[in-house]
KEDRENTI-134424 format. One record per residue: residue number from 1; x, y, z of N, C-alpha, C in turn. Coordinates in steps of 0.02 Angstrom, whole numbers, plus 50000, padded with zeros to 5 digits. Atoms other than C-alpha are relative to their C-alpha. Layout:
ROSE pos n_east n_north  n_up ca_east ca_north ca_up c_east c_north  c_up
ROSE NUM      X       Y     Z       X        Y     Z      X       Y     Z
...
This chain:
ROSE pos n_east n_north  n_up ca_east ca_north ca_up c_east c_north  c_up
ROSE   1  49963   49948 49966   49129    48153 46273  50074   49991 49983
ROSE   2  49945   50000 50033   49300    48210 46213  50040   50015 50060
ROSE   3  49949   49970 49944   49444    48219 46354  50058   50026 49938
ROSE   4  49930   49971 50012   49572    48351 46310  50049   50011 50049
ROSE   5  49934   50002 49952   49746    48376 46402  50023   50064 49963
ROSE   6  49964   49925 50004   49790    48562 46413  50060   49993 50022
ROSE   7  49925   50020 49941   49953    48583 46470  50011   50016 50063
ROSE   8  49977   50010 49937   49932    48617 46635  49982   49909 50025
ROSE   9  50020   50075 49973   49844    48431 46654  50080   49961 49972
ROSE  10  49949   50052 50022   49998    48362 46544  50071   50026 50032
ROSE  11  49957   49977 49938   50122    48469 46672  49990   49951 50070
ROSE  12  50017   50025 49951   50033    48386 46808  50007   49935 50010
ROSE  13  49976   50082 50000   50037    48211 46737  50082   50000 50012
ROSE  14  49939   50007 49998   50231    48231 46701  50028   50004 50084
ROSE  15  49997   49993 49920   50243    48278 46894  49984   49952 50027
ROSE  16  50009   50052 49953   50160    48154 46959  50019   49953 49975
ROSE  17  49960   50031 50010   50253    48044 46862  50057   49984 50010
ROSE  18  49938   50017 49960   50408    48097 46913  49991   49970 50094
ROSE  19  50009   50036 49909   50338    48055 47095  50006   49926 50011
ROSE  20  49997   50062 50008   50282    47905 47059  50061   49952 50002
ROSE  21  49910   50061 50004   50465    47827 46979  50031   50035 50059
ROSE  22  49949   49979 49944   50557    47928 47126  49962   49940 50067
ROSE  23  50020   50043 49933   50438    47835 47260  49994   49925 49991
ROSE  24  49987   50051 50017   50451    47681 47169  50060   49967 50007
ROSE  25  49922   50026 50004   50650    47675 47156  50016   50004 50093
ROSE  26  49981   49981 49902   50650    47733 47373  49973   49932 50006
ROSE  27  50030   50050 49978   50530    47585 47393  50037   49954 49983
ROSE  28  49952   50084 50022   50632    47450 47298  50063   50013 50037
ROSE  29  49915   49978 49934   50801    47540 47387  49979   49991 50079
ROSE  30  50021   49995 49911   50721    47516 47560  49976   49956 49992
ROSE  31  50007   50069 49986   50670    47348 47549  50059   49957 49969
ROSE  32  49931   50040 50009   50841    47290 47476  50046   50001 50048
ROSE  33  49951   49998 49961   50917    47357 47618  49941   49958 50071
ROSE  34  50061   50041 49951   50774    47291 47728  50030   49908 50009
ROSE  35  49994   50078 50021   50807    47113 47650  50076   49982 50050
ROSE  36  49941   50021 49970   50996    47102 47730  49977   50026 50073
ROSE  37  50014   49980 49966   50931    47152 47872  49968   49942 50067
ROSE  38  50004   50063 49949   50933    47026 48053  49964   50026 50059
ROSE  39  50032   49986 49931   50835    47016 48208  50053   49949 50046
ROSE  40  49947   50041 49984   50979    46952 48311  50024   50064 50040
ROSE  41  49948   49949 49946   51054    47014 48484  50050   49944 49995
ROSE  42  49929   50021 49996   51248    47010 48485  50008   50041 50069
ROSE  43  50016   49987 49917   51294    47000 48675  50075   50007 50009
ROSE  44  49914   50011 50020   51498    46955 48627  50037   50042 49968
ROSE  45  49957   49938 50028   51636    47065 48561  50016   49964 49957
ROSE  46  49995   50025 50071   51656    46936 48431  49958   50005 49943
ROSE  47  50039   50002 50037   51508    46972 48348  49985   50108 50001
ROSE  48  49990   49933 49974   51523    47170 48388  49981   50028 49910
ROSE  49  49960   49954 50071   51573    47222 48183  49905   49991 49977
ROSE  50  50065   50021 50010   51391    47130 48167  49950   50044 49992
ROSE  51  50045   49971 49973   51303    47234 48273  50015   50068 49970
ROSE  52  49987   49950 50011   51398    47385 48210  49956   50014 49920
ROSE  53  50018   50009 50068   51330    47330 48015  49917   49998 50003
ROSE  54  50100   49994 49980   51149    47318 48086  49991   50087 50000
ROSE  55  50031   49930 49998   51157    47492 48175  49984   50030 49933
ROSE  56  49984   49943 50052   51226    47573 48010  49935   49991 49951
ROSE  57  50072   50012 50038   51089    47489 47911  49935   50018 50029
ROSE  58  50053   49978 49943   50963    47540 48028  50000   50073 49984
ROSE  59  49989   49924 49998   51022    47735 48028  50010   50012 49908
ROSE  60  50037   49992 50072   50998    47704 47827  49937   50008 49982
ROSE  61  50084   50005 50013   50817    47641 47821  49968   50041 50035
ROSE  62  50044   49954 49968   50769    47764 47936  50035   50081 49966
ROSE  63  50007   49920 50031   50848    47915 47842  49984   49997 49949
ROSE  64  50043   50003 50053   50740    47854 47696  49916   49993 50015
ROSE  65  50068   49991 49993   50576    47878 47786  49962   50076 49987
ROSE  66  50044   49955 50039   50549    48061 47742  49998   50009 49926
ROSE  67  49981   50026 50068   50608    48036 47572  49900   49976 49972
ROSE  68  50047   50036 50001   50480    47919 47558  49919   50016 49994
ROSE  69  50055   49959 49979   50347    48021 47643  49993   50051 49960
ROSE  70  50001   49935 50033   50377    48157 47541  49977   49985 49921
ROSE  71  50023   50033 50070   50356    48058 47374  49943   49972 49993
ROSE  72  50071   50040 49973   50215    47984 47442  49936   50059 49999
ROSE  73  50072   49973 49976   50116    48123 47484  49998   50052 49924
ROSE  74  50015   49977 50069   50162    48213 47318  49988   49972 49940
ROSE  75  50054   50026 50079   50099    48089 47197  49943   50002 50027
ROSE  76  50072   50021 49965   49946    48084 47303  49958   50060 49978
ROSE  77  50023   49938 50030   49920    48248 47276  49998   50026 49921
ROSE  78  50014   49983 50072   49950    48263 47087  49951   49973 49982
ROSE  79  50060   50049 50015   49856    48120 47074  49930   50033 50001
ROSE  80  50088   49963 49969   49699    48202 47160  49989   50046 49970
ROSE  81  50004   49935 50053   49725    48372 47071  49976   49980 49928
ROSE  82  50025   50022 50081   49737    48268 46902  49930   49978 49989
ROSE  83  50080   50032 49979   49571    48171 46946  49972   50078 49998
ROSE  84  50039   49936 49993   49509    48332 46993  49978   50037 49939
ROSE  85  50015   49981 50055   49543    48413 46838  49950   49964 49958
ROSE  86  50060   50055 50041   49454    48264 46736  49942   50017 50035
ROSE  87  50076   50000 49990   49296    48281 46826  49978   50051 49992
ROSE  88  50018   49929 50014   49295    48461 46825  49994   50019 49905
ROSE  89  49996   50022 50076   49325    48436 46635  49938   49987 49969
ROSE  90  50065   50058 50040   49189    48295 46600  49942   50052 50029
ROSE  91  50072   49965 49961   49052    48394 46727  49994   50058 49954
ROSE  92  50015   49945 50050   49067    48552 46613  50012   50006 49930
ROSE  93  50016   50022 50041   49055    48454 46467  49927   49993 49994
ROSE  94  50064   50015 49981   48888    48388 46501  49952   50046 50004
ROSE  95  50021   49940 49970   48838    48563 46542  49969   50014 49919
């Protein structure tokens, strides 16, 4: 059995490729900022600039969760479409 790649399948790969490296580069950017990242109560006004460098990092990693979600659920979906295509492919080969 011969797989061919029409161009909507090789549209579809390129798509979900770009998903892929986009949800790949969010994931390594959101665990670098993850990594500096403390579990630590500051109770003192000497340690205040601390707590201020937490929040801000905090109100980062969380405005990279739809991001995330969104890259996530669209390689999932090319993915499945692409699969899709292949079987729909091979099954009416066989035919």
């Amino acid at each position: 059995m011969t797989w061919t790649w029409t161009p909507l399948m090789v549209g579809l790969a390129i798509a979900c490729g770009f998903f892929a490296v986009g949800l790949i580069i969010l994931l390594i950017y959101r665990s670098t900022l993850t990594m500096h990242e403390d579990e630590a109560l500051y109770l003192d006004e000497a340690s205040a600039h601390m707590q201020q460098e937490q929040t801000e990092l905090l109100v980062k990693v969380n405005r990279l969760t739809v991001p995330v979600w969104v890259f996530g659920a669209g390689f999932g979906v090319f993915l499945l479409v692409l699969a899709g295509m292949f079987i729909y492919q091979g099954l009416n080969a066989v035919q």
